[in-house]
C-alpha positions in Angstrom: 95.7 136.5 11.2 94.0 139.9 11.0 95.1 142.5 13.1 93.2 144.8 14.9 94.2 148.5 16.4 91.5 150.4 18.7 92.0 153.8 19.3 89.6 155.6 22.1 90.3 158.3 24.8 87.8 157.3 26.8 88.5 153.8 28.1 85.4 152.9 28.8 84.3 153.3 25.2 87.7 151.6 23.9 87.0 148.1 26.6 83.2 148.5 25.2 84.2 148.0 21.5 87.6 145.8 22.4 84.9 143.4 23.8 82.5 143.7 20.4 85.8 143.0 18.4 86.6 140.1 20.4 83.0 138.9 20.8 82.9 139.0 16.8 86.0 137.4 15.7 85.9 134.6 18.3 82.3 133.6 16.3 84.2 133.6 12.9 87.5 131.1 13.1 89.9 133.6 11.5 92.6 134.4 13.6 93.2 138.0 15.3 95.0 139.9 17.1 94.0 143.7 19.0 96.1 146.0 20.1 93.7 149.4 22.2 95.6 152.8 22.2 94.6 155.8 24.5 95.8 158.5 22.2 97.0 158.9 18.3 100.5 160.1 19.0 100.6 156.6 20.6 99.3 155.1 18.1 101.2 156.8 15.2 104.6 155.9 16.9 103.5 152.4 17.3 103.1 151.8 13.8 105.8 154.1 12.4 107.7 151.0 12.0 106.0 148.3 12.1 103.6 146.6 9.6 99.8 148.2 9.4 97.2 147.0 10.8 94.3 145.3 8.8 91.4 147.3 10.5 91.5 150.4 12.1 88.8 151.6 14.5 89.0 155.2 15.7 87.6 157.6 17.7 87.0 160.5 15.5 87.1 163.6 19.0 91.1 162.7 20.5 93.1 165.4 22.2 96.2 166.4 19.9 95.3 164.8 17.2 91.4 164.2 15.2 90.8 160.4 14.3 90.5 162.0 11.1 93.9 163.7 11.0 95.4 160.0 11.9 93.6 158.5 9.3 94.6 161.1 6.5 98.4 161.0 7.8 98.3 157.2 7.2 96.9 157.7 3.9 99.5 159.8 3.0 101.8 157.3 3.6 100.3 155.1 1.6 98.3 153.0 4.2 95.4 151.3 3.1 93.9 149.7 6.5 90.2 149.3 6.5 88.9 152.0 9.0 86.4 152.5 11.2 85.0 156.1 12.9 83.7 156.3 15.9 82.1 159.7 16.9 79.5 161.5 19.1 78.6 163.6 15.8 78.9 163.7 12.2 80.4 167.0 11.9 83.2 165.0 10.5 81.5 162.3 8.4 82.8 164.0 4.9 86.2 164.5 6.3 86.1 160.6 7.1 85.0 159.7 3.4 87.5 161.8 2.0 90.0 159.2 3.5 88.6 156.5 2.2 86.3 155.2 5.6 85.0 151.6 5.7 82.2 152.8 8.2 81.4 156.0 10.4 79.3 154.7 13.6 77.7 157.5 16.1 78.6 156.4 20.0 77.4 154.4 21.8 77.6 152.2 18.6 75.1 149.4 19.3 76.6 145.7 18.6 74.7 145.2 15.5 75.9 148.3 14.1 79.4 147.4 14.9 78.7 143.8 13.9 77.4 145.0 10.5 80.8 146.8 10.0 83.0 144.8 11.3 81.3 142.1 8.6 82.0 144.7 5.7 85.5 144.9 5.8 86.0 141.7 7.0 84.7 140.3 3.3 86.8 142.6 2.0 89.7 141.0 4.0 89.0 137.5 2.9 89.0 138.6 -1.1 92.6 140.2 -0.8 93.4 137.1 1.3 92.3 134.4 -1.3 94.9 135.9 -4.0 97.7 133.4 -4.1 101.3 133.6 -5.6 102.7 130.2 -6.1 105.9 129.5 -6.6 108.1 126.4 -7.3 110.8 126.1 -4.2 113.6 122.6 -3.4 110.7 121.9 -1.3 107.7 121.7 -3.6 105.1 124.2 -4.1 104.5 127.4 -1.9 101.3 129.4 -2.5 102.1 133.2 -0.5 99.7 135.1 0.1 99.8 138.2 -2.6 99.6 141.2 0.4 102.0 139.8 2.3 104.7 140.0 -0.3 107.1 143.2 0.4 109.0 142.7 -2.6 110.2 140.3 -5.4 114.3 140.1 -6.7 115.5 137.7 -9.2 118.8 136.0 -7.9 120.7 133.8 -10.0 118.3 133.1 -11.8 115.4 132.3 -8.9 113.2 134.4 -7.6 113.8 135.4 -4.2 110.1 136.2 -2.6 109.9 138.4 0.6 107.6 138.9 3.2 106.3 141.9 5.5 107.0 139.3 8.4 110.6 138.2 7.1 109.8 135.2 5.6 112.5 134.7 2.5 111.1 132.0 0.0 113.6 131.1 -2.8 112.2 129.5 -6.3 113.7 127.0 -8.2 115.5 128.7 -11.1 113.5 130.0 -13.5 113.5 129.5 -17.7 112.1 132.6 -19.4 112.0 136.3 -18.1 111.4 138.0 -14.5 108.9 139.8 -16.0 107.2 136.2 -17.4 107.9 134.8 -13.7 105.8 137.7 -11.9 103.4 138.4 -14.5 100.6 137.3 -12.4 101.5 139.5 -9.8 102.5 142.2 -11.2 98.5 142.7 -12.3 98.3 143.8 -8.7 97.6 147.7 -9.1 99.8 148.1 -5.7 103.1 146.5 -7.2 105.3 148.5 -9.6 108.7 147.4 -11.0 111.4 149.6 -10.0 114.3 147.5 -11.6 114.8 145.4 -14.1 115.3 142.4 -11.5 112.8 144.2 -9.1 108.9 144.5 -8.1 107.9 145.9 -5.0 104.1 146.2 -3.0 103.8 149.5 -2.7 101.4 149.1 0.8 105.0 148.4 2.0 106.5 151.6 1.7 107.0 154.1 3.7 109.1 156.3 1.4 110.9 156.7 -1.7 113.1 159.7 -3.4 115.1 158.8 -6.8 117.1 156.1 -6.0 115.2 153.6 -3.8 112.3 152.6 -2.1 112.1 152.6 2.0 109.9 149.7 3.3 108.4 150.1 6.5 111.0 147.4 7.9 113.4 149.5 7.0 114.9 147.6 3.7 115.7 149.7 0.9 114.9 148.2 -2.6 116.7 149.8 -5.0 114.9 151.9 -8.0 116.8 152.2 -11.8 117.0 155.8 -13.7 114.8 153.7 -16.3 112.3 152.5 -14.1 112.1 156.0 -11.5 109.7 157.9 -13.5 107.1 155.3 -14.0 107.9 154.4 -10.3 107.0 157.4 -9.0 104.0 158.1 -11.3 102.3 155.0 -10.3 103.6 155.9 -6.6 101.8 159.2 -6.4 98.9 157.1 -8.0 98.8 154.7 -5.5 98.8 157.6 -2.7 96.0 159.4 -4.1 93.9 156.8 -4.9 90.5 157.3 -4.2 89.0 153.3 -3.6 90.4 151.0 -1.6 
């Protein structure tokens, strides 16, 4: 399922691209889901607590708030959604690259253009997609998809897998190390262990000070005095990274 937030003033302009985005992904098979805000405080409080979205398409001229400000406050938070700029001028168009912008399309955007765009990130949707985790469960094997994962715990022995959309999938127990059993993971540049019994995604969090992490659901995974420096470097890493 890829998820899809539009955010327009004008509703015209935000029913003309809704029905691109729906034209587009109806021709393609994947599943999706869009969600149209009139204004970024709207949109901000939307996803203060809730998981991101997987595509992003913004106006860049909003009252209260720039689609560039939005887009540089979810950065900060360590949001990587794939965005989109819409604009009437590029007066903004190096403000929209410094935060990492998929595409920046002058209005009206012609379906092509948006077509073109929407094909972009969409590739780069299906690579993070195809990275599996399997795991061994009572019930056979269960291949999760990597992004999806929030965070990893070993308990008693198993690894106890969950998901940004509460799914909790429990391993069979496990012979050598947690380390050993998440390896393959763990080569993820957006996970970082934080306890000896602990690995978390870091697109998942929404905060973190010397003793935990805050996930965007609200769970707090714990972080070790011998793990919190390395934690927080790679943290600060991940918010200032410059490629998505």
């Amino acid at each position: 399922m890829i998820r899809i937030g539009i955010c327009d003033d004008e509703p015209a302009s935000a029913a003309y691209i809704e029905e691109l985005v729906r034209e587009y992904f109806s021709n393609t098979g994947h599943g999706f889901s869009i969600k149209a805000f009139s204004d970024p405080v709207e949109l901000m409080t939307y996803l203060e607590n809730r998981e991101n979205y997987d595509i992003l398409i913004l106006d860049v001229y909003m009252p209260m708030m720039l689609g560039t400000d939005v887009a540089r406050e979810l950065r900060n938070r360590g949001d990587q959604t794939r965005i989109i700029f819409l604009t009437t001028s590029t007066d903004h168009a190096i403000d929209a690259f410094a935060v990492r912008a998929s595409d920046y399309l002058l209005k009206p955007a012609s379906r092509e253009a948006v077509f073109k765009a929407l094909d972009e990130v969409t590739s780069k949707l299906s690579d993070r997609d195809s990275k599996l985790f399997s795991v061994r469960t009572t019930d056979g094997l269960v291949n999760i998809r990597i992004h999806t994962i929030s965070y990893i715990e070993l308990l008693d022995r198993r690894l106890a897998i969950h998901t940004w959309d509460g799914q909790n999938i429990l391993s069979r127990v496990i012979r050598g190390s947690f380390e050993d059993s998440v390896r393959d993971i763990y080569t993820e540049d957006s996970f970082v262990q934080c306890q000896k019994s602990f690995i978390v995604n870091m697109n998942h969090v929404k905060g973190m000070n010397a003793e935990r992490f805050l996930l965007r659901d609200g769970t707090n995974v714990p972080i070790s005095k011998k793990f919190y420096q390395d934690a927080k470097k790679k943290y600060m890493e991940f918010l200032l990274r410059e490629e998505l």
